[in-house]
TILUMLUM-432655 format. One record per residue (C-alpha): residue number from 1; residue in three letters; y, x, z. Coordinates in pm, 1 decimal. Layout:
residues N
<pt i="NUM" aa="ALA" north="Y" east="X" up="Z"/>
...
//
This chain:
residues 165
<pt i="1" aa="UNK" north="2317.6" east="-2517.2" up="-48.3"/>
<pt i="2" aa="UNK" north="2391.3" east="-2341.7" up="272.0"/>
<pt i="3" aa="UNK" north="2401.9" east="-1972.0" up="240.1"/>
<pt i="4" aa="UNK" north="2080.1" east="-1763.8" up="411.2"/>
<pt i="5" aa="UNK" north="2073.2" east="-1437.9" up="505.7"/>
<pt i="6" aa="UNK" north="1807.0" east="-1150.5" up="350.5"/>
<pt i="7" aa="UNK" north="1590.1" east="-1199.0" up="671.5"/>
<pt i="8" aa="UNK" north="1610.3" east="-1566.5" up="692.0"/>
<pt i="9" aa="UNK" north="1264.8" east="-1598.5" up="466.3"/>
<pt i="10" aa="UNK" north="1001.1" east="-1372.8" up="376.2"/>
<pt i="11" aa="UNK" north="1094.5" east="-1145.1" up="104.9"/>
<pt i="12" aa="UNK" north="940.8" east="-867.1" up="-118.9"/>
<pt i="13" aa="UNK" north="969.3" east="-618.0" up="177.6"/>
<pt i="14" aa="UNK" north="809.9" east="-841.7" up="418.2"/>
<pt i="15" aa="UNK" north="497.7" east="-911.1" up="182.0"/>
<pt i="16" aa="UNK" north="512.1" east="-543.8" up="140.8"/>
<pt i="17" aa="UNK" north="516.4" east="-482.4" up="532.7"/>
<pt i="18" aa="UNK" north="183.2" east="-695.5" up="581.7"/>
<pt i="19" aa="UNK" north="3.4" east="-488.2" up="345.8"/>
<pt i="20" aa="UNK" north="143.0" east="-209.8" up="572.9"/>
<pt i="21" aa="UNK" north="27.3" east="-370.4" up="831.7"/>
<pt i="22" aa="UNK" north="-278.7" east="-478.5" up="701.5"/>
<pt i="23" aa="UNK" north="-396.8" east="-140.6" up="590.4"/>
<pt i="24" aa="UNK" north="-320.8" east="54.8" up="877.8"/>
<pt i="25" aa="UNK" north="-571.0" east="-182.5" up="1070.3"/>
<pt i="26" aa="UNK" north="-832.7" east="-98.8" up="891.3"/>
<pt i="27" aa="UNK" north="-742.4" east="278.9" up="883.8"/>
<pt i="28" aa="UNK" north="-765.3" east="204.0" up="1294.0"/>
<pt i="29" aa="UNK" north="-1132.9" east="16.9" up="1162.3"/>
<pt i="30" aa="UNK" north="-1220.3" east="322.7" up="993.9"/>
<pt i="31" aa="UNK" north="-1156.0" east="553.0" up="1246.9"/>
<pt i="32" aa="UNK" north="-1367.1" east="332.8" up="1541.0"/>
<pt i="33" aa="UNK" north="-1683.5" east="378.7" up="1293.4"/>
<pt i="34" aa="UNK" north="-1664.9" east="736.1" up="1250.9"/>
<pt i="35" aa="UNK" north="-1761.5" east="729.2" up="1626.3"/>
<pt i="36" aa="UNK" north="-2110.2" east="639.7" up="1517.1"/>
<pt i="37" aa="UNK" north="-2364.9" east="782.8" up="1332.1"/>
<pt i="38" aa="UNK" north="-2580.3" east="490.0" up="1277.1"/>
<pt i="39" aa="UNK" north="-2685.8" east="373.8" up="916.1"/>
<pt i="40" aa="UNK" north="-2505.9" east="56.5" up="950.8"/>
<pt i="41" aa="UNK" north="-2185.9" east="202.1" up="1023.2"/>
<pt i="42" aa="UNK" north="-2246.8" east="470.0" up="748.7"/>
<pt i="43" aa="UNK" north="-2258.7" east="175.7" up="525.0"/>
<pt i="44" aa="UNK" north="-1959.0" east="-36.7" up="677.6"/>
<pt i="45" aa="UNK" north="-1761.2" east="331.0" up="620.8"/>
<pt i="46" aa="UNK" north="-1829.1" east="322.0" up="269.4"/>
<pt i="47" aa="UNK" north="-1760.1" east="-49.9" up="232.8"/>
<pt i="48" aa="UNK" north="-1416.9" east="4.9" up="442.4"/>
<pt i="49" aa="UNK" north="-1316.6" east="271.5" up="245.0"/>
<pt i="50" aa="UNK" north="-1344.1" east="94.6" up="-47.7"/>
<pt i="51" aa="UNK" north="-1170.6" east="-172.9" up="52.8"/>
<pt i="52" aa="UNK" north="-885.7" east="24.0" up="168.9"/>
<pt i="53" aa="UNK" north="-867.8" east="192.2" up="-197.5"/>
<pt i="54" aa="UNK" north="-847.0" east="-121.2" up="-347.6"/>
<pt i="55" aa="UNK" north="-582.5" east="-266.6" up="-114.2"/>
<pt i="56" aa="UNK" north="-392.8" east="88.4" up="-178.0"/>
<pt i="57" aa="UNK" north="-404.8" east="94.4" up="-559.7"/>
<pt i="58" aa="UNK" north="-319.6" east="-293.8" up="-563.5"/>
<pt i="59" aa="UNK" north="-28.2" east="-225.4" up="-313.9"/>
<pt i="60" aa="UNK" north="90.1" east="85.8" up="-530.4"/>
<pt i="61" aa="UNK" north="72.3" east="-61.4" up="-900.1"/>
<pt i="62" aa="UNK" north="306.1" east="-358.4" up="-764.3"/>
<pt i="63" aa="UNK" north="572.5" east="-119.8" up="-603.0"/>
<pt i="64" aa="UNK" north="558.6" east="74.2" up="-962.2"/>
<pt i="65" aa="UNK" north="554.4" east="-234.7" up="-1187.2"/>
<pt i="66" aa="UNK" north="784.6" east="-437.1" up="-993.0"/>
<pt i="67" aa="UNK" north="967.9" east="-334.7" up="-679.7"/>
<pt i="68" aa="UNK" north="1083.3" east="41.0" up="-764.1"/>
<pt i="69" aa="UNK" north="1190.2" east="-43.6" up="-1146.2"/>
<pt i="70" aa="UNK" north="1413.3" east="-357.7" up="-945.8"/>
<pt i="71" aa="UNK" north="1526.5" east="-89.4" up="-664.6"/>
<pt i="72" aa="UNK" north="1605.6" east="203.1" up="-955.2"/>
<pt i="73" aa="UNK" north="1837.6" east="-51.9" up="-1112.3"/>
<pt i="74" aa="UNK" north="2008.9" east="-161.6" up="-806.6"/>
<pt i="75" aa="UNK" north="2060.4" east="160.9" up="-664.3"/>
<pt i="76" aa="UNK" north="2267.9" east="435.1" up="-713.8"/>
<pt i="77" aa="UNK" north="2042.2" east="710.6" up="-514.9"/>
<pt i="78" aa="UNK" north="1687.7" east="712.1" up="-628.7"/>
<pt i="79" aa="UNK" north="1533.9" east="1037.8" up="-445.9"/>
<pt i="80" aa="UNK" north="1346.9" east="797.8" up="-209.7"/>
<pt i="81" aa="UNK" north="1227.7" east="618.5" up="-535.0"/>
<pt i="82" aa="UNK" north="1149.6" east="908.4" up="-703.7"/>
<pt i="83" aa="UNK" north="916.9" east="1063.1" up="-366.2"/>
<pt i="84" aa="UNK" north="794.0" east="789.6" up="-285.5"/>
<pt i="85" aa="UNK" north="606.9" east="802.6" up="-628.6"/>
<pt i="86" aa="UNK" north="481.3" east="1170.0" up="-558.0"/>
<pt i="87" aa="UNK" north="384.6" east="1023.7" up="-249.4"/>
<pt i="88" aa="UNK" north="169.7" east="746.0" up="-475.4"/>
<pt i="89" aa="UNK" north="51.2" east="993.5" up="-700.4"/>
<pt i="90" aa="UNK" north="-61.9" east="1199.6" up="-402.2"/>
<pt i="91" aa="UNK" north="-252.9" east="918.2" up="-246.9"/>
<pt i="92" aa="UNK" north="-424.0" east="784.5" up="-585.9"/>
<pt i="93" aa="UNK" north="-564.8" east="1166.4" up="-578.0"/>
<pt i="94" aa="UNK" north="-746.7" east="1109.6" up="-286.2"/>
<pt i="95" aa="UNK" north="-871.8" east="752.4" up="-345.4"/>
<pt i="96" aa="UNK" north="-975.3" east="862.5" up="-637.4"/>
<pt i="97" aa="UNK" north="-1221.6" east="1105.1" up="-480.4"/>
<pt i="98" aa="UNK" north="-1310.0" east="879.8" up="-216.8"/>
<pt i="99" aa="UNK" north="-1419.5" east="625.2" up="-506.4"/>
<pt i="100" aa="UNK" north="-1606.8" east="915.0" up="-631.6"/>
<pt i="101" aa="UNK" north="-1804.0" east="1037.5" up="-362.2"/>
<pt i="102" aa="UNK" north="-2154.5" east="1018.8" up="-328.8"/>
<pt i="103" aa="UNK" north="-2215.8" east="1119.9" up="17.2"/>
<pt i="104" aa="UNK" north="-2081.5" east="991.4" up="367.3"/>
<pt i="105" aa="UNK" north="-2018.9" east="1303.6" up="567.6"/>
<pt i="106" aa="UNK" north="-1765.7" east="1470.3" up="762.3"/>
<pt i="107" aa="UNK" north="-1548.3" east="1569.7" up="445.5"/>
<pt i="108" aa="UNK" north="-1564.0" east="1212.4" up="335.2"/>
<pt i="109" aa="UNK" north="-1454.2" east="1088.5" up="677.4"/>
<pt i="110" aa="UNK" north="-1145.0" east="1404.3" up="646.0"/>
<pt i="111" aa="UNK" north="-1031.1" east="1229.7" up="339.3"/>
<pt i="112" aa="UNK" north="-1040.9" east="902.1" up="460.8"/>
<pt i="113" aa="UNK" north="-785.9" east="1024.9" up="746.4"/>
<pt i="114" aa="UNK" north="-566.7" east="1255.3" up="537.7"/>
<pt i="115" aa="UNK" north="-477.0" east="931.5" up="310.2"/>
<pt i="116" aa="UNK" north="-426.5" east="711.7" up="632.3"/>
<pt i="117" aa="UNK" north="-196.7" east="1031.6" up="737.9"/>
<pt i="118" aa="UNK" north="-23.6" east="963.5" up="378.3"/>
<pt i="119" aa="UNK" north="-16.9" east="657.8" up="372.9"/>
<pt i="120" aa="UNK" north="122.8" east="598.7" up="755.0"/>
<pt i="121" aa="UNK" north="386.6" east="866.8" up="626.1"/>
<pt i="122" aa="UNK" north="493.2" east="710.2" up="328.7"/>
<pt i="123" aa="UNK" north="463.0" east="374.0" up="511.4"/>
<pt i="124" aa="UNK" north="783.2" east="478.7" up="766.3"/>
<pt i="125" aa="UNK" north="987.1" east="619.4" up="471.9"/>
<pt i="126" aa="UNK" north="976.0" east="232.8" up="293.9"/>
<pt i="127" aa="UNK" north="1067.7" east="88.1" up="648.4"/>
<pt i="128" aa="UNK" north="1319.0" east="294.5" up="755.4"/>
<pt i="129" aa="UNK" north="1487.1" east="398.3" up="430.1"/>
<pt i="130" aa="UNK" north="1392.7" east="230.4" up="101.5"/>
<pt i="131" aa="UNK" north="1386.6" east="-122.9" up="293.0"/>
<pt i="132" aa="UNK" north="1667.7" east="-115.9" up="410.1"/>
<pt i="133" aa="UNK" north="1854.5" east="-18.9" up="102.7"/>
<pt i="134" aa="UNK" north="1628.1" east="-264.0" up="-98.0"/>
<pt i="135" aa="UNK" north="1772.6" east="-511.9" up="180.7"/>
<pt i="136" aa="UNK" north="2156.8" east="-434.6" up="138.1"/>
<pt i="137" aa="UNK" north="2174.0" east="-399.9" up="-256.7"/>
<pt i="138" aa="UNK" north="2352.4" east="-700.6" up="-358.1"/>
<pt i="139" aa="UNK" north="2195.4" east="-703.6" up="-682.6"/>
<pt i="140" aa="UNK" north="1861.2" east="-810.9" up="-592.2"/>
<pt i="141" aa="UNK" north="1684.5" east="-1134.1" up="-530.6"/>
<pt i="142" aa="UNK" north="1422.2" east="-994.8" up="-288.3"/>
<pt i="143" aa="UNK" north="1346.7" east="-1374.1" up="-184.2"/>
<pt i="144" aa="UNK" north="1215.3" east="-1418.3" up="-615.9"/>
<pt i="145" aa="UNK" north="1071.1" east="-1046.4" up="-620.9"/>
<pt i="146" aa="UNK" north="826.1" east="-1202.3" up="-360.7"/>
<pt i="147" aa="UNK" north="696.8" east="-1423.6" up="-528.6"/>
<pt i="148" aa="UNK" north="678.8" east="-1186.6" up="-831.2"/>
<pt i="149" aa="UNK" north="472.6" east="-946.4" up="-610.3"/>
<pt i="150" aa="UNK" north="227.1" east="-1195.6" up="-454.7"/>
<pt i="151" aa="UNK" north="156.1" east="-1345.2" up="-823.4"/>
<pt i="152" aa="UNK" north="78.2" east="-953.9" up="-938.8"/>
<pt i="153" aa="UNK" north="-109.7" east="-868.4" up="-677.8"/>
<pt i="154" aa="UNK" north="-321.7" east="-1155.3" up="-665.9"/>
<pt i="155" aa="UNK" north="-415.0" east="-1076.8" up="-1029.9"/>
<pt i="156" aa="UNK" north="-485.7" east="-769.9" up="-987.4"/>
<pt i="157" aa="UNK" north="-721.8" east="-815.8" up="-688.0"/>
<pt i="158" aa="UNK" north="-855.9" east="-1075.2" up="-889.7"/>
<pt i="159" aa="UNK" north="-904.0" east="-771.2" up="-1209.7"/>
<pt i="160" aa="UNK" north="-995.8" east="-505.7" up="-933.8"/>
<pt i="161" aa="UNK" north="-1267.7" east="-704.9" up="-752.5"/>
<pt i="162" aa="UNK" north="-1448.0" east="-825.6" up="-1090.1"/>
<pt i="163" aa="UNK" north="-1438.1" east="-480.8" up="-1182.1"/>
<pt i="164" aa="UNK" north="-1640.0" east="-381.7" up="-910.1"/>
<pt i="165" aa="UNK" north="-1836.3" east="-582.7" up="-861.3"/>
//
């Protein structure tokens, strides 16, 4: 088998980097609709912000169940680790409240922003710190992790959207 290097294929930080990706499009999304204060895109705020909370919590349980447990044990330093979850914590806080709220107004739309401010923080410390480790620690099969990830989080959308609906 010939040998491959760690960015030959996707691997868990690449599936992790599309749900970056993903979610910091519709943060953009969000922020085009609080332009207008139409009914419609009162409601399409609501629904976006929902769906950004889900994508978040899905995207945070896997990094807790499965990619930070794999990174604690292949690291030696885990402060990153260790923030990043205060960062989670942090950011479930506010979904939680947008989840809650009632109304669509101006302190809904501030809370919608302060977690894309989070999350877009957080989101650079993964890239430029905890992927890179993750990338260089000999110990870990990123390429399996994937697949680990993608199986999780496709349950849990599954879980999450039932839930809700």
């Amino acid at each position: 088998m010939p040998a491959t290097t760690a960015r030959s294929q996707p691997d868990a930080c690449s599936l992790l980097e599309s749900d970056h990706r993903k979610v910091k499009k519709m943060f953009k999304d969000y922020e085009e609709l609080t332009k207008s204060r139409s009914r419609t895109a009162t409601q399409q705020k609501r629904d976006l912000a929902q769906e950004i909370c889900l994508e978040l919590t899905v995207h945070a349980q896997i990094e807790e169940e499965i990619f930070y447990p794999a990174l604690r044990a292949a690291l030696k330093e885990t402060d990153l680790l260790d923030e990043a979850e205060v960062e989670h914590a942090s950011a479930k806080d506010l979904i939680a409240q947008i989840q809650d709220a009632t109304e669509i107004d101006d302190k809904f739309d501030a809370k919608v922003t302060v977690l894309g401010e989070y999350i877009d923080h957080h989101v650079k410390e993964e890239r430029n710190e905890i992927f890179t480790k993750a990338r260089a620690a000999k110990k870990l099969d990123l390429i399996a992790m994937r697949d680990q990830l993608a199986m999780r989080k496709e349950e849990l959308m599954e879980e999450m959207t039932v839930a809700t609906a």
